[in-house]
mmCIF file of the N, C-alpha and C atoms, coordinates in Angstrom:
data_MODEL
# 
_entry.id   MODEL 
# 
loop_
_atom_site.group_PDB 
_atom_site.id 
_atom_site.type_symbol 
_atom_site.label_atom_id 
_atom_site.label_alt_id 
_atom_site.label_comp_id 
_atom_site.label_asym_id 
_atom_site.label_entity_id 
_atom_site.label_seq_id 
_atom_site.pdbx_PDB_ins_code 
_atom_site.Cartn_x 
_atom_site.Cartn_y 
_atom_site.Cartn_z 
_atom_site.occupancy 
_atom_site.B_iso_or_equiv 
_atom_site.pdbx_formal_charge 
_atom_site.auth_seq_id 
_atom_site.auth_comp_id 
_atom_site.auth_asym_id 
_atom_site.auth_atom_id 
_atom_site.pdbx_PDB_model_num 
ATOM 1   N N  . UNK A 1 1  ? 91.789  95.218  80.348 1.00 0.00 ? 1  UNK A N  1 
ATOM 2   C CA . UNK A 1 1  ? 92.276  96.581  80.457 1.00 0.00 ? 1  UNK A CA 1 
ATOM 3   C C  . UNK A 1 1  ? 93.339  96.635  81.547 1.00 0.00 ? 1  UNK A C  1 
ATOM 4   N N  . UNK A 1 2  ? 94.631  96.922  81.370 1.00 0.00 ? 2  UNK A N  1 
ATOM 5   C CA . UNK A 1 2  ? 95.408  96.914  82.388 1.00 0.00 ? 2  UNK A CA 1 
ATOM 6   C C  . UNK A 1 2  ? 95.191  98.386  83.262 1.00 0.00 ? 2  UNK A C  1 
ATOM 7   N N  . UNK A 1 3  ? 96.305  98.322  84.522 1.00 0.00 ? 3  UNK A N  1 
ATOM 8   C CA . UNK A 1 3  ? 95.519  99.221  85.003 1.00 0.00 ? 3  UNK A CA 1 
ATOM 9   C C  . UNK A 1 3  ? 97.087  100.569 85.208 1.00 0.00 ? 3  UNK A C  1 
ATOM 10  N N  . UNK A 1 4  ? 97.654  101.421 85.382 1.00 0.00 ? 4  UNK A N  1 
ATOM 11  C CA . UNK A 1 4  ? 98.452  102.174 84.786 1.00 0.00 ? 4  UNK A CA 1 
ATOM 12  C C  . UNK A 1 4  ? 99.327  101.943 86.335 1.00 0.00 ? 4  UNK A C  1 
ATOM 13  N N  . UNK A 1 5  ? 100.348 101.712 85.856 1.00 0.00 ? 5  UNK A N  1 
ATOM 14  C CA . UNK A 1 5  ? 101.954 101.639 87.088 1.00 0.00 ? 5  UNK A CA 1 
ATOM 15  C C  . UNK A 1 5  ? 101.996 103.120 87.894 1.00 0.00 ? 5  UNK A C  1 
ATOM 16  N N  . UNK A 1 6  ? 101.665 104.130 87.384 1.00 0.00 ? 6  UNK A N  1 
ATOM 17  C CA . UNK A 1 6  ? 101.886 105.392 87.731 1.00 0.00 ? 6  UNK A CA 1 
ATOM 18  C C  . UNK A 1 6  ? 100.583 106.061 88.972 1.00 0.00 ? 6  UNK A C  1 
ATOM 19  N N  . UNK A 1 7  ? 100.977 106.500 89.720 1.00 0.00 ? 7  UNK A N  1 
ATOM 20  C CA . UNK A 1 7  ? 100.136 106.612 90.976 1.00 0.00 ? 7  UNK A CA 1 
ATOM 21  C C  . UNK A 1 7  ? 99.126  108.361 90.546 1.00 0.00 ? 7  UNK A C  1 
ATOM 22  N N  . UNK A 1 8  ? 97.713  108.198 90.617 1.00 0.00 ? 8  UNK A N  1 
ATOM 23  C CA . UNK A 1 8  ? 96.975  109.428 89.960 1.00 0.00 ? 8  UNK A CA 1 
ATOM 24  C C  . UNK A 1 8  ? 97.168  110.047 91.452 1.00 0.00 ? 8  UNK A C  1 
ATOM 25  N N  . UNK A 1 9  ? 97.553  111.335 91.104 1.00 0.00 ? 9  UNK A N  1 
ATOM 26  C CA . UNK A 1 9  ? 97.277  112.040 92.558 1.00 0.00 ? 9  UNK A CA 1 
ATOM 27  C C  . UNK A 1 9  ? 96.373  112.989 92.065 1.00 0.00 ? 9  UNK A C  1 
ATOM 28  N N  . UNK A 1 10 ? 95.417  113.426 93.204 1.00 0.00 ? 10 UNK A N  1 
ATOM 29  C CA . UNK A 1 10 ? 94.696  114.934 93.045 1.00 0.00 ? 10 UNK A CA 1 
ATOM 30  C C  . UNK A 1 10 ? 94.756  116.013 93.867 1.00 0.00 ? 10 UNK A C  1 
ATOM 31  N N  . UNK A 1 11 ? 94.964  117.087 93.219 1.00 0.00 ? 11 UNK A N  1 
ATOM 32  C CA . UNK A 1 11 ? 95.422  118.289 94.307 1.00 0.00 ? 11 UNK A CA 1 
ATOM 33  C C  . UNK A 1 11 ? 94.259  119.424 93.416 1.00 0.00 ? 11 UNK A C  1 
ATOM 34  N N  . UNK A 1 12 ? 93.377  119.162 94.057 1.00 0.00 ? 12 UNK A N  1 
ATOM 35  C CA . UNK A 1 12 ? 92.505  120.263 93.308 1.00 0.00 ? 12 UNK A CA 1 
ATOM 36  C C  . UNK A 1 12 ? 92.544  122.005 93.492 1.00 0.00 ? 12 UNK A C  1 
ATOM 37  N N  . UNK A 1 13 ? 92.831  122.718 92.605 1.00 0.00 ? 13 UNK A N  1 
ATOM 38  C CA . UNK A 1 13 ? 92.777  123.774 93.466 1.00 0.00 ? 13 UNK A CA 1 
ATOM 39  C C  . UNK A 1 13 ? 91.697  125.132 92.612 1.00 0.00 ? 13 UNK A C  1 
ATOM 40  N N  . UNK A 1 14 ? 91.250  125.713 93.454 1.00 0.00 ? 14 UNK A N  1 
ATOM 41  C CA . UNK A 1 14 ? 89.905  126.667 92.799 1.00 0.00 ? 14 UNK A CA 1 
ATOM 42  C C  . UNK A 1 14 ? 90.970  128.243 92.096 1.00 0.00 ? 14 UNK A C  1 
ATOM 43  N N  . UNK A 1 15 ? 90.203  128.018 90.634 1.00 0.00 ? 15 UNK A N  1 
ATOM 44  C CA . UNK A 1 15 ? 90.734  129.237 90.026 1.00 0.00 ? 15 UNK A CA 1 
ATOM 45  C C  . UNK A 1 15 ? 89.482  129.994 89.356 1.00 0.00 ? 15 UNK A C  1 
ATOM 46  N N  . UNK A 1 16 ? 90.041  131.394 88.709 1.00 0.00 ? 16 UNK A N  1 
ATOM 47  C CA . UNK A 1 16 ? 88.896  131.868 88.086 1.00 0.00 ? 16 UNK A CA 1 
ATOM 48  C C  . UNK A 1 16 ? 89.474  131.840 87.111 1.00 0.00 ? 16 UNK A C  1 
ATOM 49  N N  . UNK A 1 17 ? 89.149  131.837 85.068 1.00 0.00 ? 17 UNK A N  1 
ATOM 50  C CA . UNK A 1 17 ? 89.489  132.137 84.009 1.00 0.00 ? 17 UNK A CA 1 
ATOM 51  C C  . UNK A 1 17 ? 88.661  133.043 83.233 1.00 0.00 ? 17 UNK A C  1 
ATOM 52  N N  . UNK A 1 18 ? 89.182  134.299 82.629 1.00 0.00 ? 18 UNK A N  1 
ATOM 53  C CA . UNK A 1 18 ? 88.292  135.195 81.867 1.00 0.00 ? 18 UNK A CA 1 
ATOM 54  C C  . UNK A 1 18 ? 88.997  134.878 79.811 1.00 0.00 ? 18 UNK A C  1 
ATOM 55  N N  . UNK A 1 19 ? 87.800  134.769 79.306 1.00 0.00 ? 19 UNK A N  1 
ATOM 56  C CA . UNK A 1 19 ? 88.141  133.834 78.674 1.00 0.00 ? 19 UNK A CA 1 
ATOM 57  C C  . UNK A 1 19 ? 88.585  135.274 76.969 1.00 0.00 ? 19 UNK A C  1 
ATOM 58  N N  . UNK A 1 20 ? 88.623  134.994 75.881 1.00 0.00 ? 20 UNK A N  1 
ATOM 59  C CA . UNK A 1 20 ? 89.186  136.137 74.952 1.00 0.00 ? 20 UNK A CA 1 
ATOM 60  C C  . UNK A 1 20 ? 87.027  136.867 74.655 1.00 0.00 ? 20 UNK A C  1 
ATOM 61  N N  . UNK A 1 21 ? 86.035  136.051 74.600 1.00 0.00 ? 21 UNK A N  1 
ATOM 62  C CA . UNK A 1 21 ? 84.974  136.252 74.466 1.00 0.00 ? 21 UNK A CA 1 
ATOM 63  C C  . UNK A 1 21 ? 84.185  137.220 75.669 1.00 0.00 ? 21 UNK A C  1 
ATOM 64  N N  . UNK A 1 22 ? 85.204  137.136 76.547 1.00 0.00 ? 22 UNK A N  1 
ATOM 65  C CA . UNK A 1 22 ? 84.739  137.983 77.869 1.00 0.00 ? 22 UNK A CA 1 
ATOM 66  C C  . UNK A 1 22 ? 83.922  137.071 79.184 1.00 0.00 ? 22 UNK A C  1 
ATOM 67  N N  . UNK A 1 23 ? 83.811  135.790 78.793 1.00 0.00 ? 23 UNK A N  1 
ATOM 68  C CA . UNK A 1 23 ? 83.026  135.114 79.699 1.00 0.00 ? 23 UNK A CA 1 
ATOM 69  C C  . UNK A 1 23 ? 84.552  134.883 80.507 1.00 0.00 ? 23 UNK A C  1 
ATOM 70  N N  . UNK A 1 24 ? 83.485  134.706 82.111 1.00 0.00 ? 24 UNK A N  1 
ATOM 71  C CA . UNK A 1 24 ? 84.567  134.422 83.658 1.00 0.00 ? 24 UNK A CA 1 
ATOM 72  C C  . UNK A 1 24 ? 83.864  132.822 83.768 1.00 0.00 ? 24 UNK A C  1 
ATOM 73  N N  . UNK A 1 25 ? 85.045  132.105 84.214 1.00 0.00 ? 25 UNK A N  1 
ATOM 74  C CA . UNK A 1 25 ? 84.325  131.189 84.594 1.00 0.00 ? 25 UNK A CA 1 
ATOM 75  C C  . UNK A 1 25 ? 85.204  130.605 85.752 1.00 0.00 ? 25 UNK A C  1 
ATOM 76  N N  . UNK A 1 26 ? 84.471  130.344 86.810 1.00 0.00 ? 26 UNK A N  1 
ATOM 77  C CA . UNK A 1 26 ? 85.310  129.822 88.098 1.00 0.00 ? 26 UNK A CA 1 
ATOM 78  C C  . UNK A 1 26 ? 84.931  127.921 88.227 1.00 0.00 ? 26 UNK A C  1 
ATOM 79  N N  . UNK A 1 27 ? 86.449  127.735 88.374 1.00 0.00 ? 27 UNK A N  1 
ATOM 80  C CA . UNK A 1 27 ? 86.071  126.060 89.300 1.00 0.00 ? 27 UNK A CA 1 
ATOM 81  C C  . UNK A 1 27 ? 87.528  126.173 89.307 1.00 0.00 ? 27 UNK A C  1 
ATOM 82  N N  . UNK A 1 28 ? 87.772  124.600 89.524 1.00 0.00 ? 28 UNK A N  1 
ATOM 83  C CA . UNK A 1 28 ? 88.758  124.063 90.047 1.00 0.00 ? 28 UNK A CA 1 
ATOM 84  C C  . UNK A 1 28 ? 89.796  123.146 88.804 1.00 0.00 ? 28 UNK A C  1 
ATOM 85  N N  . UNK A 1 29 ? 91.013  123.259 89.277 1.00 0.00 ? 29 UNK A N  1 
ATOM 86  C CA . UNK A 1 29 ? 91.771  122.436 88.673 1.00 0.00 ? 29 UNK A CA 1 
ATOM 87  C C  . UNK A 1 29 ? 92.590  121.527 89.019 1.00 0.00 ? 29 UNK A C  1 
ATOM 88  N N  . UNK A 1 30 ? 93.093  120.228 88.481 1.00 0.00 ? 30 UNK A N  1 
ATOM 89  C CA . UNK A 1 30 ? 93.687  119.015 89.047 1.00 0.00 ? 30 UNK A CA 1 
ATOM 90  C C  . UNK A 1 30 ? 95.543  119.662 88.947 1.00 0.00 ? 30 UNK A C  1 
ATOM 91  N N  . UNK A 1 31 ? 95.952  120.111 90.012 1.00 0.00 ? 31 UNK A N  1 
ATOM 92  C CA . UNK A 1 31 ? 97.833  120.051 89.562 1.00 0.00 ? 31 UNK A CA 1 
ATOM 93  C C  . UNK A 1 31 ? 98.217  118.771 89.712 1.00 0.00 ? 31 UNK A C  1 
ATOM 94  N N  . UNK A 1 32 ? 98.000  117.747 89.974 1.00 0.00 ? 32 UNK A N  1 
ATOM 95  C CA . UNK A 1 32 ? 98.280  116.416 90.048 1.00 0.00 ? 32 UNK A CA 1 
ATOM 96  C C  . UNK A 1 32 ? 100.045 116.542 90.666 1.00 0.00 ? 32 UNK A C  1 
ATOM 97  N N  . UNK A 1 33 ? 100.934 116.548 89.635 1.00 0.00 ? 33 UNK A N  1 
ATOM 98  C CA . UNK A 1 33 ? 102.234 115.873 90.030 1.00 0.00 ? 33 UNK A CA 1 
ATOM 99  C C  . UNK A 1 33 ? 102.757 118.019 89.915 1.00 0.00 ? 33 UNK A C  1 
ATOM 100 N N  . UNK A 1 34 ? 102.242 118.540 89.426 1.00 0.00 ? 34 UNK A N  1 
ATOM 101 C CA . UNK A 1 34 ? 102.451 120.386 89.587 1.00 0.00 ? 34 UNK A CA 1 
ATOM 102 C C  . UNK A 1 34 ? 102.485 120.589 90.570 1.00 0.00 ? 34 UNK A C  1 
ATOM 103 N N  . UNK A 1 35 ? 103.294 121.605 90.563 1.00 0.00 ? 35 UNK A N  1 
ATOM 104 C CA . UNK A 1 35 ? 103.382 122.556 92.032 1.00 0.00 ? 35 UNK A CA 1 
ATOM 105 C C  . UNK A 1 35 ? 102.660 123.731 92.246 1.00 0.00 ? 35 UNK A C  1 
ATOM 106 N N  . UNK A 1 36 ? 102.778 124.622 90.729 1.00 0.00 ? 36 UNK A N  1 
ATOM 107 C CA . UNK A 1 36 ? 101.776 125.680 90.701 1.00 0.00 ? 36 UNK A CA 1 
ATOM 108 C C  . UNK A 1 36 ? 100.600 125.522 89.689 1.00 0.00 ? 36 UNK A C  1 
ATOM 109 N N  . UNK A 1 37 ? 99.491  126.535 89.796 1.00 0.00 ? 37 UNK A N  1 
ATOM 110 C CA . UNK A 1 37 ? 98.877  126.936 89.006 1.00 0.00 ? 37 UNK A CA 1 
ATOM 111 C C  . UNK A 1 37 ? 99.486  126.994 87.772 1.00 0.00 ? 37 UNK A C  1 
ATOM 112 N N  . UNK A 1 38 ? 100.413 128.098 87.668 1.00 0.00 ? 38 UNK A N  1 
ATOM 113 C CA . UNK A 1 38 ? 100.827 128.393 86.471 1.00 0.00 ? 38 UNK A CA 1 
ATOM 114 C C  . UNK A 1 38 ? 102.007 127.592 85.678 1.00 0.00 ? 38 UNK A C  1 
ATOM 115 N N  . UNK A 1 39 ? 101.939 126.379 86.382 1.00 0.00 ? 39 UNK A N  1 
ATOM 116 C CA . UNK A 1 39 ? 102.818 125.461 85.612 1.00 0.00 ? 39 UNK A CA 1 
ATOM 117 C C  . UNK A 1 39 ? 101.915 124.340 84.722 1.00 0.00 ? 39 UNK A C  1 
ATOM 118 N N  . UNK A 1 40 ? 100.565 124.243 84.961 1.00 0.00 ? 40 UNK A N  1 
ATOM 119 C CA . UNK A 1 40 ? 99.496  123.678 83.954 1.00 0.00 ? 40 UNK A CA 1 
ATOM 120 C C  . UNK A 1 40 ? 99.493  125.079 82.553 1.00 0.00 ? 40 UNK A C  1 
ATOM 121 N N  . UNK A 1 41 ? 99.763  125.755 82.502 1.00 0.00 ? 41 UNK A N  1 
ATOM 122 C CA . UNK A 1 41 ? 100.061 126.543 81.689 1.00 0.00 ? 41 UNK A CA 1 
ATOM 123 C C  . UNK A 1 41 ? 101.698 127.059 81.183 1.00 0.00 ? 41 UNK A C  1 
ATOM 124 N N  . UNK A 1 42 ? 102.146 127.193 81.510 1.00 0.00 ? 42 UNK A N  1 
ATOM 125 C CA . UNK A 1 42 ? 103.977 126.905 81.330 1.00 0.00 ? 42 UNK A CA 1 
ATOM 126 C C  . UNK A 1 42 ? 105.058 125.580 81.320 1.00 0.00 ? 42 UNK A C  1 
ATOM 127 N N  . UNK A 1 43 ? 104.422 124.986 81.661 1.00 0.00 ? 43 UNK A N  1 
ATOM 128 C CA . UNK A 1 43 ? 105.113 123.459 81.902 1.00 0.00 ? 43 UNK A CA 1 
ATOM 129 C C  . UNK A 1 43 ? 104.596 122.378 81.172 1.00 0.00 ? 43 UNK A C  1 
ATOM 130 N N  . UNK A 1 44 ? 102.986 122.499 80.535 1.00 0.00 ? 44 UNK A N  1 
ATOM 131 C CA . UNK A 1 44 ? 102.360 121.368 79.956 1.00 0.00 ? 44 UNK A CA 1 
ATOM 132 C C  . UNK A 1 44 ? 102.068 121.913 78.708 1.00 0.00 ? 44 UNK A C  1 
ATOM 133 N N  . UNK A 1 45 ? 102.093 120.699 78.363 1.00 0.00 ? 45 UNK A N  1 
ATOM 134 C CA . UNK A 1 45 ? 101.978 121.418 76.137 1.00 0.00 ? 45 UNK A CA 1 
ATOM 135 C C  . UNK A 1 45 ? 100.990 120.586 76.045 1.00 0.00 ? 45 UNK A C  1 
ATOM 136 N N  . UNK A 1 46 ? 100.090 120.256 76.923 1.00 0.00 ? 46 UNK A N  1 
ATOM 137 C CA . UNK A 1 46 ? 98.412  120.480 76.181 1.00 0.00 ? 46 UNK A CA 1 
ATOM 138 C C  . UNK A 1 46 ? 97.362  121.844 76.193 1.00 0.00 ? 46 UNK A C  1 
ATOM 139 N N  . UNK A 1 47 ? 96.907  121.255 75.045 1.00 0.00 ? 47 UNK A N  1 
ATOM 140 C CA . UNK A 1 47 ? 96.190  122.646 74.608 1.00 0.00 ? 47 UNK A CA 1 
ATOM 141 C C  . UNK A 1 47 ? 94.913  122.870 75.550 1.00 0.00 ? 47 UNK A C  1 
ATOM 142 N N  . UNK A 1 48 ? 94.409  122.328 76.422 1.00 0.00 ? 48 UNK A N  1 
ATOM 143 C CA . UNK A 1 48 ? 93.563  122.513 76.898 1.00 0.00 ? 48 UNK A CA 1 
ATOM 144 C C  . UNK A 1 48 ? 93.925  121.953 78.781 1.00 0.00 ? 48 UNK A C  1 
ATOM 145 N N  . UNK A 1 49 ? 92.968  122.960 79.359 1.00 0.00 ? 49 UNK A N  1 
ATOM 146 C CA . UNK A 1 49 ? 92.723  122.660 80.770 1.00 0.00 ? 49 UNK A CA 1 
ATOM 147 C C  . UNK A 1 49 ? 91.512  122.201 81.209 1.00 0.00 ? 49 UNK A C  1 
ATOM 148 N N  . UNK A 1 50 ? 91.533  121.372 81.850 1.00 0.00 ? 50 UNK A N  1 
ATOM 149 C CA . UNK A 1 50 ? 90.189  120.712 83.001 1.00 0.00 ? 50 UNK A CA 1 
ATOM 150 C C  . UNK A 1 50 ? 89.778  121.171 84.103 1.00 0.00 ? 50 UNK A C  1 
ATOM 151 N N  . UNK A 1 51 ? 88.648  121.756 83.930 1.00 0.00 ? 51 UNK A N  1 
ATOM 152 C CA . UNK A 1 51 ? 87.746  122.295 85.229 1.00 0.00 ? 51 UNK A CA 1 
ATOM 153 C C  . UNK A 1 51 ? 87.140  121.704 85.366 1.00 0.00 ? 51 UNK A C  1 
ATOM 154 N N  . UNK A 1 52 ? 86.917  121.645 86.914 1.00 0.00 ? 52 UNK A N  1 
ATOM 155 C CA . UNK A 1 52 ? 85.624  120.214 87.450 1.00 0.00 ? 52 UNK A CA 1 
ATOM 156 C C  . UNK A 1 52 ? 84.759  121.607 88.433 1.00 0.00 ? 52 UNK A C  1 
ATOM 157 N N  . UNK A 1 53 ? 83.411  121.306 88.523 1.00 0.00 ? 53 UNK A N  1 
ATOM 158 C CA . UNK A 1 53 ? 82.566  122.159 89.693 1.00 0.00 ? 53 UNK A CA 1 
ATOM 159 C C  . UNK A 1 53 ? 83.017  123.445 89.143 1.00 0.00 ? 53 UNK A C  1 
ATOM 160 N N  . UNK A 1 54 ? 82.855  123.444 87.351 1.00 0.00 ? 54 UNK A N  1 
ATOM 161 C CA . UNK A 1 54 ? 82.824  125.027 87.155 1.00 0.00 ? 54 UNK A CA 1 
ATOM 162 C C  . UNK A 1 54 ? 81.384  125.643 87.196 1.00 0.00 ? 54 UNK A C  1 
ATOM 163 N N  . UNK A 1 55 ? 81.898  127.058 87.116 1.00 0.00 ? 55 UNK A N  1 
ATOM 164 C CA . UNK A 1 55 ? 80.200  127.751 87.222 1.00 0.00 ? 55 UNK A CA 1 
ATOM 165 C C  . UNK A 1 55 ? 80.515  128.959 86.157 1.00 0.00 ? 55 UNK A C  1 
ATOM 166 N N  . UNK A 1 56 ? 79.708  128.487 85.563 1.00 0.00 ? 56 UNK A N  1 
ATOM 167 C CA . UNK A 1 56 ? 79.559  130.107 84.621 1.00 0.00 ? 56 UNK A CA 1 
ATOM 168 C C  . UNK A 1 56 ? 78.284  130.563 84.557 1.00 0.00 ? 56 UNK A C  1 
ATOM 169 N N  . UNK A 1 57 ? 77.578  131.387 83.465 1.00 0.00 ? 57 UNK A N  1 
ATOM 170 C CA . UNK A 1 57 ? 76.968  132.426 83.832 1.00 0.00 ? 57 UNK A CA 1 
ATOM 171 C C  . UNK A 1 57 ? 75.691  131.084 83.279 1.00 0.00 ? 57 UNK A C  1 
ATOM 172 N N  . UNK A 1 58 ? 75.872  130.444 82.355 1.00 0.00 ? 58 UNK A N  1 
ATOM 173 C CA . UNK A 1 58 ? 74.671  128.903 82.172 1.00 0.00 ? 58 UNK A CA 1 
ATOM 174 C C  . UNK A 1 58 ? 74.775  128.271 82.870 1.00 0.00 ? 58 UNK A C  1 
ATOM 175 N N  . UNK A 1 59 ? 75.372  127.934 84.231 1.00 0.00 ? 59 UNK A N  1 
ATOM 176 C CA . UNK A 1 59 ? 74.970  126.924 85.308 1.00 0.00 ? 59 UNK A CA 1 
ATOM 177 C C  . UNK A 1 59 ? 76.376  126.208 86.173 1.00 0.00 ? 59 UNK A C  1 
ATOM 178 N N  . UNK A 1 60 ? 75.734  125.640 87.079 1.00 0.00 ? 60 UNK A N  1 
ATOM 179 C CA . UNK A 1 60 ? 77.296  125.134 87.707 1.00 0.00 ? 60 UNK A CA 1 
ATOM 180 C C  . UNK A 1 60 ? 77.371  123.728 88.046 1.00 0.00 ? 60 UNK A C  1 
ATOM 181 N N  . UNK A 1 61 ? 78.444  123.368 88.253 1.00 0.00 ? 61 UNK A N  1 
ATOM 182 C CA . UNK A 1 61 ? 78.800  122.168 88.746 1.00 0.00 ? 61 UNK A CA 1 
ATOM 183 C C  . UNK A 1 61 ? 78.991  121.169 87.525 1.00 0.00 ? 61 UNK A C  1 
ATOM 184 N N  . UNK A 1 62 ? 79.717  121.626 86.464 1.00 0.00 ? 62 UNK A N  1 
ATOM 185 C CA . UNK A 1 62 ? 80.208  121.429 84.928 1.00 0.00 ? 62 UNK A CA 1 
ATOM 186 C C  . UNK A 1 62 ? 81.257  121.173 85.536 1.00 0.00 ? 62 UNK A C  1 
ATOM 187 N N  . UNK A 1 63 ? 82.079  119.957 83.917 1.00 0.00 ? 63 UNK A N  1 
ATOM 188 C CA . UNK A 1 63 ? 83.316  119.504 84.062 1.00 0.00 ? 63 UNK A CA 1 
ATOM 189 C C  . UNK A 1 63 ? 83.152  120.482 82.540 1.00 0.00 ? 63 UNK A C  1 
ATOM 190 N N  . UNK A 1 64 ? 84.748  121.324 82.407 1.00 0.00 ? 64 UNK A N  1 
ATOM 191 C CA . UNK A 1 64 ? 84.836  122.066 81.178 1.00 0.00 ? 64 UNK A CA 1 
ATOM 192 C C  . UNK A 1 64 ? 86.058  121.659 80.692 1.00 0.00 ? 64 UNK A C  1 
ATOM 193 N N  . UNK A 1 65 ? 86.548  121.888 79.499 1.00 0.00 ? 65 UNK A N  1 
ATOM 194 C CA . UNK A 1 65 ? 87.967  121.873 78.770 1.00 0.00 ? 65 UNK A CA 1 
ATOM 195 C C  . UNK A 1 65 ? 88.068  123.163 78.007 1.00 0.00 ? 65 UNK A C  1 
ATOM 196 N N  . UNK A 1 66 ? 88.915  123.922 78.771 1.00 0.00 ? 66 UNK A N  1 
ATOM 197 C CA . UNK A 1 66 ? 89.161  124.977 78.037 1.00 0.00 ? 66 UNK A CA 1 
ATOM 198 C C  . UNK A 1 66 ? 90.341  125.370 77.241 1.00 0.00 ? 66 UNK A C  1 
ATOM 199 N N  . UNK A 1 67 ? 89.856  125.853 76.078 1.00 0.00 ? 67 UNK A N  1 
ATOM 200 C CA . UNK A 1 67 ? 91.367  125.826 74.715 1.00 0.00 ? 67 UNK A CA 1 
ATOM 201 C C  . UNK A 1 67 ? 92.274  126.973 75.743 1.00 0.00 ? 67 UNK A C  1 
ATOM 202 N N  . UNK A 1 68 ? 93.629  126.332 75.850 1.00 0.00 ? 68 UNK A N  1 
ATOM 203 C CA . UNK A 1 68 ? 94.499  127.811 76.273 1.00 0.00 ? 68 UNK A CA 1 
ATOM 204 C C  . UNK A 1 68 ? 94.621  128.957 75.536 1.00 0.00 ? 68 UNK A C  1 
ATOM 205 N N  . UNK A 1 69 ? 94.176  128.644 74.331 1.00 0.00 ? 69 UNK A N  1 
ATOM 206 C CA . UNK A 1 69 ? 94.342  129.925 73.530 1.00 0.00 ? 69 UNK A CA 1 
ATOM 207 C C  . UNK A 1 69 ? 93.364  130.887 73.644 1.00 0.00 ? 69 UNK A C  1 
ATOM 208 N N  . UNK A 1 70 ? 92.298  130.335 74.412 1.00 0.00 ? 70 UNK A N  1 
ATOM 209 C CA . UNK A 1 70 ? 90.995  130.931 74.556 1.00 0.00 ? 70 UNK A CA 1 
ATOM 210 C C  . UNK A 1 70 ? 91.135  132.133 76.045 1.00 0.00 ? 70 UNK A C  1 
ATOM 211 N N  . UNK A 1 71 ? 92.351  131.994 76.710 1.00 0.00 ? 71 UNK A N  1 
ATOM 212 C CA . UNK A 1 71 ? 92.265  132.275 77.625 1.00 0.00 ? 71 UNK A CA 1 
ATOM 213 C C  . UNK A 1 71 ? 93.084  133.806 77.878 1.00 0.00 ? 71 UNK A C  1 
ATOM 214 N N  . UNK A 1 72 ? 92.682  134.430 78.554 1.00 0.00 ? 72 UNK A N  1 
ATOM 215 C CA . UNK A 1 72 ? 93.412  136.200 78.843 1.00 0.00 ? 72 UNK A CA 1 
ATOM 216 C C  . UNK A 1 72 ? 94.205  135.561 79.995 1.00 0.00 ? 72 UNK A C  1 
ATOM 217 N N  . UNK A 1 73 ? 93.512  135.629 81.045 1.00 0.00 ? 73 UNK A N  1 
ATOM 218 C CA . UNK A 1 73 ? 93.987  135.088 82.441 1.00 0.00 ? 73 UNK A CA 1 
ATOM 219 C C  . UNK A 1 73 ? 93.496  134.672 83.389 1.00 0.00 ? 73 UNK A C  1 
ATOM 220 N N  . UNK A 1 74 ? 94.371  134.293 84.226 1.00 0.00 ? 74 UNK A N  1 
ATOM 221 C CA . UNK A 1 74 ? 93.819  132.641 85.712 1.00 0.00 ? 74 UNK A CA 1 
ATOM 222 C C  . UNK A 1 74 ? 94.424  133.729 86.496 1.00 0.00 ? 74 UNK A C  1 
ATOM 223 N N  . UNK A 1 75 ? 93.191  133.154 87.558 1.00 0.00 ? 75 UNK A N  1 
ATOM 224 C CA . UNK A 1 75 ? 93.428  133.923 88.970 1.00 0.00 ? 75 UNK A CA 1 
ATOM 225 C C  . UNK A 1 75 ? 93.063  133.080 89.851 1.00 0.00 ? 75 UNK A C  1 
ATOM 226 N N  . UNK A 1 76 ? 94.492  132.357 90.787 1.00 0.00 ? 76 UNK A N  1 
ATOM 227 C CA . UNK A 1 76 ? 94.816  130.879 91.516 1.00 0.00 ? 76 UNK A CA 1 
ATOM 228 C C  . UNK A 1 76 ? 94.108  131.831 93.264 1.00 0.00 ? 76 UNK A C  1 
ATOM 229 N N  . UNK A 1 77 ? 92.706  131.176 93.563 1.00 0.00 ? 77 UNK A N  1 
ATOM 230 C CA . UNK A 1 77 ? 91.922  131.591 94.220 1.00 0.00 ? 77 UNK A CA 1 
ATOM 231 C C  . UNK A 1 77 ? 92.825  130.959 95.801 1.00 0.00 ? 77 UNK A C  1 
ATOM 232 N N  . UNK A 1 78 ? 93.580  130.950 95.820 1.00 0.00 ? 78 UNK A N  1 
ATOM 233 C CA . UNK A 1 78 ? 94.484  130.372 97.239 1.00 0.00 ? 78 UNK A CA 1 
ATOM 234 C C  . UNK A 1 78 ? 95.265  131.541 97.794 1.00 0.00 ? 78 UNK A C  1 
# 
């Protein structure tokens, strides 16, 4: 398995998402090589985001993938 030329950075940062079903769910997200929040949503054309140490209303400290389409709005807890 080789191992990737490109350097992983992590810049975690805590958001909340309320989702089209009405569920909130708070944790954190990786901007890695991003500057903002809202450039994992404007800048990246994957359909989904990664929360690590989310908590929703079934329990916490979940890694989640959430569909963007699923989403109303992020609120960048900084």
């Amino acid at each position: 398995m080789e191992e990737s030329s490109k350097p992983y950075k992590r810049d975690l940062r805590p958001i909340t998402i309320k989702t089209i079903d009405g569920s909130t769910i708070q944790g954190k997200v990786n901007l890695g090589v991003k500057e903002r929040v809202s450039d994992l949503f404007t800048k990246s054309e994957q359909g989904f985001i990664v929360l690590v140490d989310a908590t929703t209303k079934e329990g916490a400290g979940k890694v989640l993938f959430v569909n963007k389409n699923h989403i109303v709005w992020v609120e960048p807890e900084d």
